[in-house]
C-alpha positions in Angstrom: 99.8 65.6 43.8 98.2 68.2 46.2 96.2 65.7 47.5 99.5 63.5 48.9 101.0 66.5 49.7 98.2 67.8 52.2 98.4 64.0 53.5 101.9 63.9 54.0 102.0 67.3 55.9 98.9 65.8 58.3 101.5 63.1 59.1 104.2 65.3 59.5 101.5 67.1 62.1 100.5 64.0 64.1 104.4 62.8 63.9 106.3 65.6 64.4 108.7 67.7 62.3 112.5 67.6 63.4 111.2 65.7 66.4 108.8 68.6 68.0 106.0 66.7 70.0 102.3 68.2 67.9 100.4 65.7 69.9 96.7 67.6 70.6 97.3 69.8 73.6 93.7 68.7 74.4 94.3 64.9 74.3 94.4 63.4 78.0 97.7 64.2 79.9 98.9 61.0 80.3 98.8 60.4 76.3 101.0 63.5 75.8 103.4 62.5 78.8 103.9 59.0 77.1 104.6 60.5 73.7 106.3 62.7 74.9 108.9 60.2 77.3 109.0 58.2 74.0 110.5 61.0 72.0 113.3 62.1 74.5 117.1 60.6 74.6 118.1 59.6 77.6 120.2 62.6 78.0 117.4 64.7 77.4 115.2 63.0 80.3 118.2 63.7 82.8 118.3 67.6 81.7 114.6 67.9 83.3 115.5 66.7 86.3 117.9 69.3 87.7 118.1 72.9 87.9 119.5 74.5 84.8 120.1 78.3 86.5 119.0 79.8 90.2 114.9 79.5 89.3 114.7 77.3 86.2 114.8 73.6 84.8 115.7 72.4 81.8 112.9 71.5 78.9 113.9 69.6 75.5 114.0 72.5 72.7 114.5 69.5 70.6 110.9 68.9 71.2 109.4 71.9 71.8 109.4 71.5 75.2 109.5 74.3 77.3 111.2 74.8 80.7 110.0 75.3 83.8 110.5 78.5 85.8 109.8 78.7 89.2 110.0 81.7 91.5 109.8 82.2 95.4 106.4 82.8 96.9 103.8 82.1 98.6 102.8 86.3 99.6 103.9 87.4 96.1 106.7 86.7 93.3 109.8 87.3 94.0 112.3 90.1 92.3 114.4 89.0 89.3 117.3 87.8 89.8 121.0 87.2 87.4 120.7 83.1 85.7 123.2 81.8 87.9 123.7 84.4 91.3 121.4 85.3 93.6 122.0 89.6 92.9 119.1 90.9 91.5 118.9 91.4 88.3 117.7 95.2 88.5 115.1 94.7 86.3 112.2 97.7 86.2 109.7 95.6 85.5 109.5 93.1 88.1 107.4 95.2 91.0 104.8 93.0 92.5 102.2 93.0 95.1 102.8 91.6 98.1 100.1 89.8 99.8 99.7 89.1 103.3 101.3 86.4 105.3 100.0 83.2 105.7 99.7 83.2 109.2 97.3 86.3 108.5 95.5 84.1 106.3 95.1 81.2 108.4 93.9 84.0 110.9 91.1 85.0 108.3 89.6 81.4 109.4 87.7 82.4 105.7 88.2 79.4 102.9 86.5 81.6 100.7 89.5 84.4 101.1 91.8 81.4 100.9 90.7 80.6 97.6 90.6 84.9 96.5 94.8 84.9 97.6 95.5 81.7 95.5 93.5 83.0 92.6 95.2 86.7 92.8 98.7 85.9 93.5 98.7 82.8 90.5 97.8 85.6 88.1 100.6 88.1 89.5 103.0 84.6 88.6 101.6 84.0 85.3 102.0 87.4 84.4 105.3 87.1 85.0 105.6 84.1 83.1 106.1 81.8 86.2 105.1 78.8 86.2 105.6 77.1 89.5 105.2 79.2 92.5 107.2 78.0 95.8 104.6 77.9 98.4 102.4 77.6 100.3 103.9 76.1 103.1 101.4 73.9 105.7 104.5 73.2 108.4 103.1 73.0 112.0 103.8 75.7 114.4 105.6 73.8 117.7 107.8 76.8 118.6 106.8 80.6 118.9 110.6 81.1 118.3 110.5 79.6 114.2 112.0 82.2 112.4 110.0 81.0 109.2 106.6 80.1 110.8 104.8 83.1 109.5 104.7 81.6 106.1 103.3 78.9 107.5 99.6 78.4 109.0 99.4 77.9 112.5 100.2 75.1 114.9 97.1 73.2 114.5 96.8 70.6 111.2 93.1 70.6 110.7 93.2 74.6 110.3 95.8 74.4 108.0 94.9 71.6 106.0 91.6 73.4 105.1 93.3 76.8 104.6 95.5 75.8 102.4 93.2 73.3 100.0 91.2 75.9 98.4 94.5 78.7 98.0 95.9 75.4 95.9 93.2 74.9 93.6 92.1 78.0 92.5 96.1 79.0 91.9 96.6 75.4 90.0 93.3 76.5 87.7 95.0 79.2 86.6 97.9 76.7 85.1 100.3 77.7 88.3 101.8 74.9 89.7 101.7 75.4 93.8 104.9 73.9 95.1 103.2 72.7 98.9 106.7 73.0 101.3 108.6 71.8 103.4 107.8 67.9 102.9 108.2 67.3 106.1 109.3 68.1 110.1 110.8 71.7 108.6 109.9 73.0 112.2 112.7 75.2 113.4 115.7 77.3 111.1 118.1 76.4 113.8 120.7 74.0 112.4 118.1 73.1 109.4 120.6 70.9 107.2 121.5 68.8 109.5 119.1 68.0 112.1 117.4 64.6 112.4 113.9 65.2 113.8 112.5 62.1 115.8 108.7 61.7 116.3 106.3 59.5 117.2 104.7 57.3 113.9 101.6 58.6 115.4 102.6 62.4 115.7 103.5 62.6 112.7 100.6 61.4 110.7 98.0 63.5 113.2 99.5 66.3 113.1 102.6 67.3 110.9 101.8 64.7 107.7 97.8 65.8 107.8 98.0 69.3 106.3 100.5 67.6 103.2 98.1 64.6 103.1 95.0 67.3 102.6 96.8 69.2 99.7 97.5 66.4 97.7 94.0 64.3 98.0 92.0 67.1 98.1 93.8 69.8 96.3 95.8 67.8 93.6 98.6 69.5 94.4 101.2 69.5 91.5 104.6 69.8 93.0 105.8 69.5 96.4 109.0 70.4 98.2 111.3 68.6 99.9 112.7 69.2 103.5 116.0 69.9 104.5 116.5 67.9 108.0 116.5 64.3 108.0 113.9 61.8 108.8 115.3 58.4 110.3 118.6 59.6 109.6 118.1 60.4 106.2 117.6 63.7 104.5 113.9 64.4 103.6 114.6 65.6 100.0 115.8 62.2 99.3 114.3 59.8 101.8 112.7 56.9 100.1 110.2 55.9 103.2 108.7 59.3 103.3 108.6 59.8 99.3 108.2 57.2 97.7 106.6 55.1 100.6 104.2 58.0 101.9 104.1 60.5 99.1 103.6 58.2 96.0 102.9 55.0 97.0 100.6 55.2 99.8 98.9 58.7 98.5 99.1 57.6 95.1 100.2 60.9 94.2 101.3 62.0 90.2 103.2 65.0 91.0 107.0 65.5 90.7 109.2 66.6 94.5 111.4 69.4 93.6 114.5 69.6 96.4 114.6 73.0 98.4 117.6 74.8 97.1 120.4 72.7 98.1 118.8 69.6 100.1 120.2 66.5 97.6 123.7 65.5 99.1 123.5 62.0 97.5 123.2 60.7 93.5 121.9 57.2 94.8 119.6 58.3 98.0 118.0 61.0 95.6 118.0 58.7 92.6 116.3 56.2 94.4 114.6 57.7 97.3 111.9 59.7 95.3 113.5 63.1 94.5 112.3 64.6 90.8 114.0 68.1 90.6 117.3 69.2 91.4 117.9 72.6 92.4 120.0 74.9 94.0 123.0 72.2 94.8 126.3 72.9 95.4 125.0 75.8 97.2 123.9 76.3 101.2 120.2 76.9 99.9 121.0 81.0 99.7 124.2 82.5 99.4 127.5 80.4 98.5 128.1 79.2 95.3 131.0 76.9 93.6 133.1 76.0 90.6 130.4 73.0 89.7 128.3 73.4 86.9 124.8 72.8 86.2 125.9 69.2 85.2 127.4 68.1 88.2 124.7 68.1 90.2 123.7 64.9 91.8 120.8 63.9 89.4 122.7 65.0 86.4 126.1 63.5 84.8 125.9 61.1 88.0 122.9 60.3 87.8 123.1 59.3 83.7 126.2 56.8 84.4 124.1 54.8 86.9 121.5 54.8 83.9 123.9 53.7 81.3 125.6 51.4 83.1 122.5 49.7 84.2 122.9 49.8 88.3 119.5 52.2 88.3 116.6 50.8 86.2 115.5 52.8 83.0 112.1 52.8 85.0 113.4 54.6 87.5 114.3 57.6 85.3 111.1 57.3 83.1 108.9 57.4 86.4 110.7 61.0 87.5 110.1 62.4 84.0 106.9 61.6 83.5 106.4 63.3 86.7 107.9 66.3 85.3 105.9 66.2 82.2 103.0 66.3 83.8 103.5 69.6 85.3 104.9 70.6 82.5 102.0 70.3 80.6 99.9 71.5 83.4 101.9 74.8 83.4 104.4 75.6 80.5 102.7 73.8 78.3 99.1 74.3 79.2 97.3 76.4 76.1 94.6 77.1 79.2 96.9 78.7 81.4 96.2 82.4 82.1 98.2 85.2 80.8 97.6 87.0 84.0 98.2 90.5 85.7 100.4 92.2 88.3 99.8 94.9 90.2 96.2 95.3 89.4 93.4 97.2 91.7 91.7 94.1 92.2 95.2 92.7 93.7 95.2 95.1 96.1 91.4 95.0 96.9 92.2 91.1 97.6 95.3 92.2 99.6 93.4 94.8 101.9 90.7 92.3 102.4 92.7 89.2 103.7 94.6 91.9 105.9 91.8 92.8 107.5 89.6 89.9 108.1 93.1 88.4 109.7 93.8 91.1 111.8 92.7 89.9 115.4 92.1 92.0 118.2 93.9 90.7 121.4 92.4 93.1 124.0 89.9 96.4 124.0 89.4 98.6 127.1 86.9 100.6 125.3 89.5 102.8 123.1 88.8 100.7 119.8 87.4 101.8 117.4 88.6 105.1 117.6 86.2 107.8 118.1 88.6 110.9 116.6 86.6 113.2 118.0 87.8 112.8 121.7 91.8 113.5 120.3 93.5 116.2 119.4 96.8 115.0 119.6 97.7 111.7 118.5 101.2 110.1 118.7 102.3 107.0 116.6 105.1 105.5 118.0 107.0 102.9 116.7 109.2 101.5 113.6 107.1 99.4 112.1 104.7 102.0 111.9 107.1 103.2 108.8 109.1 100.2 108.4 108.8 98.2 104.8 107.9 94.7 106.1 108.4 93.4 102.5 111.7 93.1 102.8 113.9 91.0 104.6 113.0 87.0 105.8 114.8 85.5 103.4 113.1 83.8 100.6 109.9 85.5 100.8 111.4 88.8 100.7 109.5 90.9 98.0 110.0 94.1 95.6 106.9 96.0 95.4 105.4 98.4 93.5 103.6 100.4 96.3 103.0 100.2 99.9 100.7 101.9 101.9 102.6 102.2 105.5 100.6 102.2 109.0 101.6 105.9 109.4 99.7 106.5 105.7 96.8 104.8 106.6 96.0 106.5 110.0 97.2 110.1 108.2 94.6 109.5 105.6 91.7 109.0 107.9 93.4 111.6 111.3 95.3 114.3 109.2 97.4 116.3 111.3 95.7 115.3 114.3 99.4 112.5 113.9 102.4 113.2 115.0 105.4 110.4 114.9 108.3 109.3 117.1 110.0 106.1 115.7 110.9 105.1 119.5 113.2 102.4 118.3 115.3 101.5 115.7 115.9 97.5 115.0 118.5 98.3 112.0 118.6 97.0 108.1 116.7 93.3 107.3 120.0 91.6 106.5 120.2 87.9 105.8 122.0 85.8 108.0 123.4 88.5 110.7 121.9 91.2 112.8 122.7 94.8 112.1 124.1 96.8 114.4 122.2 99.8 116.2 124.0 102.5 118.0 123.5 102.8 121.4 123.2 106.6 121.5 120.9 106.1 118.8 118.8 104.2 120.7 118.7 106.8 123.9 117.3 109.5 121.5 114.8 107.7 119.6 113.5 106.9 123.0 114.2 110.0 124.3 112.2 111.5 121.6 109.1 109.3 121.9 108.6 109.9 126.0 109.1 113.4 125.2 105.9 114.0 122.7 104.0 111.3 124.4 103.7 113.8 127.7 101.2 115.9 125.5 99.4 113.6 123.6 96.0 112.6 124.5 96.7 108.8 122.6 99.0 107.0 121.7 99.2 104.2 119.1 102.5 101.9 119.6 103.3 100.0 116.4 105.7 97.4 116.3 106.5 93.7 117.1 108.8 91.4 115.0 110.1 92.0 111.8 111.9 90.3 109.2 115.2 90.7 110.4 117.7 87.8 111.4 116.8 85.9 114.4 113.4 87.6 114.1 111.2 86.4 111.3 113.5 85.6 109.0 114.9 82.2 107.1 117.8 80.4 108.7 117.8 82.0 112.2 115.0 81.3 115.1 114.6 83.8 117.4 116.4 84.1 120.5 114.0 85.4 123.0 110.1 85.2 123.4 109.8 88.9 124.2 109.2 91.7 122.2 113.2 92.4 120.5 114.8 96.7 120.4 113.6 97.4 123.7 110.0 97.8 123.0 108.8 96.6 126.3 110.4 98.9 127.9 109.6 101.6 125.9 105.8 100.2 126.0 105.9 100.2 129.8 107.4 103.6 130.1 105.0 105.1 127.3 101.8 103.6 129.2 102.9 105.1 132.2 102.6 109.3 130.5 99.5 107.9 129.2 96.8 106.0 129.9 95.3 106.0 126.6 97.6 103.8 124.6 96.9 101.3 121.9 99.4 98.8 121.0 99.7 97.6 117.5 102.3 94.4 116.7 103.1 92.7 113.4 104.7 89.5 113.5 104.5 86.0 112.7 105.2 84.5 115.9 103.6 85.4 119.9 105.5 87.2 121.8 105.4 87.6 125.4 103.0 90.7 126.8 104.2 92.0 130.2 102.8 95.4 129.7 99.5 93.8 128.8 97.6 95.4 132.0 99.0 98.7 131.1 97.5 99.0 127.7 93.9 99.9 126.5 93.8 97.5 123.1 96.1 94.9 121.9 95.6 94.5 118.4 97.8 91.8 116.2 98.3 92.4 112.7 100.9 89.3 111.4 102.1 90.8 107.9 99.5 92.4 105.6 101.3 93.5 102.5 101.1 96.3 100.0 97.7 97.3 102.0 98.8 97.2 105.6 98.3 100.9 106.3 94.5 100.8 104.5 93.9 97.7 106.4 95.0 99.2 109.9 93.0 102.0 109.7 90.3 100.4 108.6 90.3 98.1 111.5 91.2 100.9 114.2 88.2 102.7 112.7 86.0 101.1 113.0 84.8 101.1 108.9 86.1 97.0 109.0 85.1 95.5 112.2 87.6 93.0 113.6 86.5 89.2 112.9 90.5 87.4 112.7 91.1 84.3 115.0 94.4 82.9 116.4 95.9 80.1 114.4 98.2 79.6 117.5 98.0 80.2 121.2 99.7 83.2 122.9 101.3 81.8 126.1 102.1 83.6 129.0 105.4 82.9 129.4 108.3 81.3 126.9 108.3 78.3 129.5 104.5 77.5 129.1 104.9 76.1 125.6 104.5 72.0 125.6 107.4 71.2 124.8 109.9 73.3 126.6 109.6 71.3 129.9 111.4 68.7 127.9 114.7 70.9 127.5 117.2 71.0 124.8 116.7 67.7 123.0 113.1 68.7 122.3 114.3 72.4 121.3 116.5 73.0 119.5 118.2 69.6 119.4 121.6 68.1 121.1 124.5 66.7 119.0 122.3 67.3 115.6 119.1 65.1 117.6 115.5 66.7 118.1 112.4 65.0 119.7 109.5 65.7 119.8 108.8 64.6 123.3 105.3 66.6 123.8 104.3 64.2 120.8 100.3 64.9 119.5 100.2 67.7 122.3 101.2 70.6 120.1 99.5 74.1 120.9 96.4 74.3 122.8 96.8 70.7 123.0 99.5 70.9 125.0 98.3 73.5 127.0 94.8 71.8 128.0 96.9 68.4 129.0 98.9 70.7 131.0 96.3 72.4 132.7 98.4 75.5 131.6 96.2 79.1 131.0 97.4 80.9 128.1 97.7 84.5 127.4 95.6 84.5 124.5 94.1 80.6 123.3 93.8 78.9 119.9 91.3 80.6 118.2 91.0 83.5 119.9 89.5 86.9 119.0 87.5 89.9 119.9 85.4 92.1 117.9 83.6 95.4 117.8 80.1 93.2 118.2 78.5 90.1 120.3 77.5 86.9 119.1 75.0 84.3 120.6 75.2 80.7 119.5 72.5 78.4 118.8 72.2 75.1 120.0 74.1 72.8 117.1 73.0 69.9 115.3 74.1 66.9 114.0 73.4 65.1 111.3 75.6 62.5 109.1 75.7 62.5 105.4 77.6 59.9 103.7 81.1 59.4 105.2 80.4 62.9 106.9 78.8 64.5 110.0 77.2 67.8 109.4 77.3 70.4 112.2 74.5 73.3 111.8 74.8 76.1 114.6 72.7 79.4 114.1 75.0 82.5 114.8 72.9 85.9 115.6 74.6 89.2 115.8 73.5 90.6 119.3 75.7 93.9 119.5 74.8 97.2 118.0 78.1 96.8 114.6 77.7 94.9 111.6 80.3 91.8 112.1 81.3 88.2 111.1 82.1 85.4 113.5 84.0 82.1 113.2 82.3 79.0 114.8 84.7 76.3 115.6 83.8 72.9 116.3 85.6 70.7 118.8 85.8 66.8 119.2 86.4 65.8 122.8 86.6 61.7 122.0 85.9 58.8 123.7 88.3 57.5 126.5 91.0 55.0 124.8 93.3 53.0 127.3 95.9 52.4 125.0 96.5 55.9 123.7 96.6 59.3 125.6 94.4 61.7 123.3 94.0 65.5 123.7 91.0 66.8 126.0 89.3 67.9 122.7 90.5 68.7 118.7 89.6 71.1 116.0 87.9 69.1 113.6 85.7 71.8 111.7 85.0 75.5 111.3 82.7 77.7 109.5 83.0 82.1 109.5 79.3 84.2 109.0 79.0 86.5 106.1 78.7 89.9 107.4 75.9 89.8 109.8 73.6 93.4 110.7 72.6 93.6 114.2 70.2 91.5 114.7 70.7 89.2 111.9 71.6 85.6 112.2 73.5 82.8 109.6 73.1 79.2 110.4 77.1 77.9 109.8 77.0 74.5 108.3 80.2 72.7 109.2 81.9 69.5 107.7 84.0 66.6 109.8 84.7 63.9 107.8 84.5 60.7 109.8 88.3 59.8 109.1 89.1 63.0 111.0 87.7 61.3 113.9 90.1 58.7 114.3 93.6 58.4 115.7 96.6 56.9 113.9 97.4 53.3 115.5 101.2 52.4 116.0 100.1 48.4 116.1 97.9 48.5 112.8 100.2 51.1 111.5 96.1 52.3 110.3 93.5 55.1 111.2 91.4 53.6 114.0 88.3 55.4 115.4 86.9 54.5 119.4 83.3 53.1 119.2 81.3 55.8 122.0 80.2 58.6 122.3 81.7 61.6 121.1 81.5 65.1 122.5 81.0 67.9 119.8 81.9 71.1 120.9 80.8 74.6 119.2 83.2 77.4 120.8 84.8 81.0 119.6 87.9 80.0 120.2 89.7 76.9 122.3 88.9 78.1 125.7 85.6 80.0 125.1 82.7 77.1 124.2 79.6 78.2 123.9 77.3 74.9 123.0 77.8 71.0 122.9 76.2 68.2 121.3 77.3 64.5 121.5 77.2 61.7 118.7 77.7 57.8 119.0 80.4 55.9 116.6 
């Protein structure tokens, strides 16, 4: 009798009890995704597949599935928030830290620090019990003026695509699902619903599609989102051609497309054009809400009638579960995910350290790094020298625990040597609409700024953008290229009391620099996080020496950018219409086809020290050519440097193709005077071909090809050739 009864209670194990799935959580994943699908009603499969409150969808407590719950990222997790509104939810718990942007990443030119941020900020997620985190986001830079480019990483698709591969997979070890975004054309928050985006077949695979295509061969990304403007008239969260003909088909990609909040508008386009997960319908993506429930979203009860009454095929629905099986038991389900931390020393070590290896340092007369000794008085101008630049932007905006300000980091290190005029005021970071700033507010804050700089022997300027509407902030580009609150003027007026001035800007965008020739040092700081004070100082110092690169070219002027010449239908749009007219010439592309000199290029960026380059070479392994240059420290500081190889390719008559390409970087180790590293850099031969309209194929020229070994775009040191 004990005997049957231990046997029938091994069944009951392997079977289930009351339905609950007990297949081995260590059999393969697509054994427990097909016991799994077997189990559930059909009811129960369309409950996964749409949002169930504001961050979560629905699992099958039947079965002892759990849900999934996502959360806004990709510089930290965002602040609690009420089931079904978007008010906080005034929890005390739910203090994070924020990381720096992902334009200061891509700056960091550093895979190794790439891999560091996914690894930290997964465990801040799974902490929190998170298990798909909304980022990062790989969406080219083609205007200075996106409002949400500074969570994105850069304007040039090679750069991105290998920045954002190893932040994927150590963040996916932990058993956090990345959720790569916006799938695809996402480039500008101006009239983002609607907007049909028409490019070239070939633009889009070289240089918008490449960073996506990287993330999910290479990376294994597990979700992706959708986009909200449309592709060949059809919006991008539900576009067959782009996900299920690109995405799945062509890619042969398992993961499951989750909408951006509000981006289905159709039950058959979404049914049948790729779409996975439903959230945030009925809503404009952020604020308004409506009377419809959870169960009236498009792939819900609408969804289940075209099921039952047999006009969408069962496969259909069993193909989008299975997707979301599988990252369910890659995340909610996985016994191997880890339980995380938040707010942890190591966090903030991480967060300092990307900060400062992506700082970049636009222009030094000598003043950086600061010698303290030669200043008594030193004034810090400027809001964002105080400013919280965690908040505001939209989705990304984050709650944090601590924050070291710029005005906290240079008091630590300068004492009461600093003194402070905020200069300008910009108002609160509101969502949606600019706050208004009184105009005799505005005369003394000025006032009060020229009036202290007349005695002070330096001054350090910080400000820029922020995350203000129509600055960098969701759903609003910017208006103007320049600096916004009057700070060129104030900069001008400053520089003119004294000579010794430093100007510090965060930002996710450039910005124009008239004052430039005024100024001692230029230094660019994007948005560091919970360390941005620490990392400052630590850069104006001179304890961290400067090694951050560009990930997009500064221009002169608004008008040099490539596309601009083409007027309003390549920017932003006419009658709902965008083109991309400037085609594969995006950036220092652009600029170089042009003949156009930019303010600061691609890949630009000084440092405290001097590098020599050796002469590279070449060999091929496999499908890949290995690059090997020898970098040697030459100055007198302790330093890295980024090597960035260049593809200048052979003439083709049929295609026009950029003067030369990023194909392959590699950053020293920190390198003693003296010292040298040999870089070893990869280009995979695919990366050397174009994408042919006629073959609708990747196509490489037979010749000889031209590899270039620079610091940045515009500064090449050595070159090398190879035949194809």
């Amino acid at each position: 009798m004990k005997r049957k009864l231990l046997i029938f209670v091994s069944m009951l194990m392997t079977m289930g009890v009351g339905g609950q799935v007990y297949l081995d959580p260590k059999a393969p994943l697509e054994d427990r995704v097909k016991d799994a699908l077997s189990r559930m009603t059909t009811h129960e499969k369309i409950q996964v597949l749409h949002a169930q409150s504001k961050f979560t969808s629905a699992g099958v407590p039947r079965l002892g599935i759990r849900q999934l719950n996502m959360d806004d990222g990709p510089h930290g997790v965002r602040e609690e928030l009420e089931w079904n509104t978007w008010n906080p939810a005034r929890w005390t718990n739910d203090s994070i830290v924020a990381f720096p942007s992902l334009t200061c990443l891509a700056s960091t030119w550093n895979p190794a620090l790439s891999y560091l941020y996914g690894q930290t900020v997964s465990e801040e997620f799974a902490f929190r019990g998170k298990d798909i985190m909304l980022g990062p986001g790989v969406n080219i830079q083609r205007t200075p003026l996106n409002g949400r480019a500074f969570e994105y990483m850069g304007e040039d698709p090679v750069l991105a695509g290998e920045m954002t591969v190893p932040y994927i997979v150590a963040a996916q070890k932990n058993g956090v699902a990345c959720c790569l975004k916006h799938f695809v054309l996402n480039d500008q928050e101006i009239d983002r619903f609607n907007v049909n985006v028409n490019v070239s077949e070939r633009a889009l695979r070289e240089i918008y599609l490449y960073p996506f295509e990287q993330a999910v061969k290479r990376a294994k990304v597990w979700t992706i989102m959708g986009a909200y403007n449309f592709w060949h008239g059809v919006h991008c969260c539900q576009n067959d051609e782009l996900l299920n003909g690109i995405l799945k088909k062509e890619w042969g990609w398992d993961g499951a497309v989750v909408s951006d909040w509000g981006g289905v508008t159709d039950t058959w386009e979404a049914a049948t054009g790729g779409m996975d997960i439903e959230m945030g319908s009925f809503t404009d993506g952020k604020l308004k809400e409506s009377e419809f429930t959870f169960d009236d979203y498009y792939l819900a009860r609408p969804f289940e009638k075209l099921i039952n009454e047999g006009k969408v095929p069962v496969s259909v629905l069993d193909d989008k579960v299975s997707r979301v099986l599988r990252v369910m038991f890659r995340t909610s389900m996985n016994p191997q995910k880890v339980i995380g931390s938040q707010c942890s020393e190591a966090h903030y070590d991480a967060c300092r350290q990307i900060g400062e290896e992506g700082i970049v340092l636009l222009k030094n007369d000598g003043l950086l790094p600061l010698d303290a000794q030669r200043y008594q008085k030193i004034l810090v101008v400027g809001e964002n020298a105080t400013r919280s630049l965690t908040q505001g932007g939209g989705s990304s905006e984050l709650k944090t625990l601590r924050d070291v300000s710029p005005l906290d980091g240079l008091r630590v290190l300068y004492g009461n040597k600093i003194d402070y005029a905020k200069g300008y005021n910009s108002g609160r970071a509101m969502y949606d609409h600019v706050d208004k700033v009184d105009a005799a507010e505005k005369a003394s804050l000025k006032a009060e700024a020229l009036q202290k700089a007349a005695s002070a022997d330096l001054i350090i300027f910080i400000g820029g953008l922020n995350k203000n509407h129509k600055q960098d902030c969701e759903n609003g580009d910017r208006e103007s290229y320049d600096l916004s609150f009057g700070q060129n003027d104030l900069i001008a007026e400053l520089a003119k009391l004294q000579k010794n001035i430093i100007v510090v800007c965060f930002g996710g965008n450039p910005y124009a620099t008239p004052w430039l020739p005024q100024v001692g040092a230029l230094v660019h700081c994007w948005y560091l996080g919970s360390e941005s004070g620490t990392a400052l100082a630590n850069i104006l110092s001179g304890k961290v020496c400067p090694s951050g690169k560009l990930p997009v070219t500064f221009a002169k002027k608004y008008e040099d950018y490539p596309y601009v010449k083409y007027g309003a239908e390549a920017y932003p749009g006419i009658d709902k219409q965008v083109t991309y007219k400037e085609d594969v010439f995006v950036g220092y592309r652009g600029f170089e086809k042009n003949k156009t000199a930019a303010q600061f290029p691609f890949g630009y960026g000084l440092s405290y020290t001097t590098f020599k380059y050796g002469k590279p070479v070449v060999h091929e392994e496999g499908d890949n050519l290995i690059v090997d240059v020898t970098i040697t420290n030459t100055g007198a500081v302790a330093g890295k440097e980024i090597a960035q190889v260049y593809v200048s390719a052979p003439k083709n008559k049929q295609i026009a193709k950029p003067l030369k390409e990023l194909k392959a970087f590699g950053k020293t180790a920190l390198l003693q005077p003296g010292a040298s590293e040999t870089v070893s850099m990869t280009i995979p031969r695919r990366s050397l071909a174009s994408w042919s309209e006629a073959a609708h194929d990747w196509q490489a020229d037979h010749g000889t090809y031209v590899l270039l070994v620079g610091a940045s775009s515009a500064d090449i040191r050595e070159k090398t050739t190879w035949k194809y």
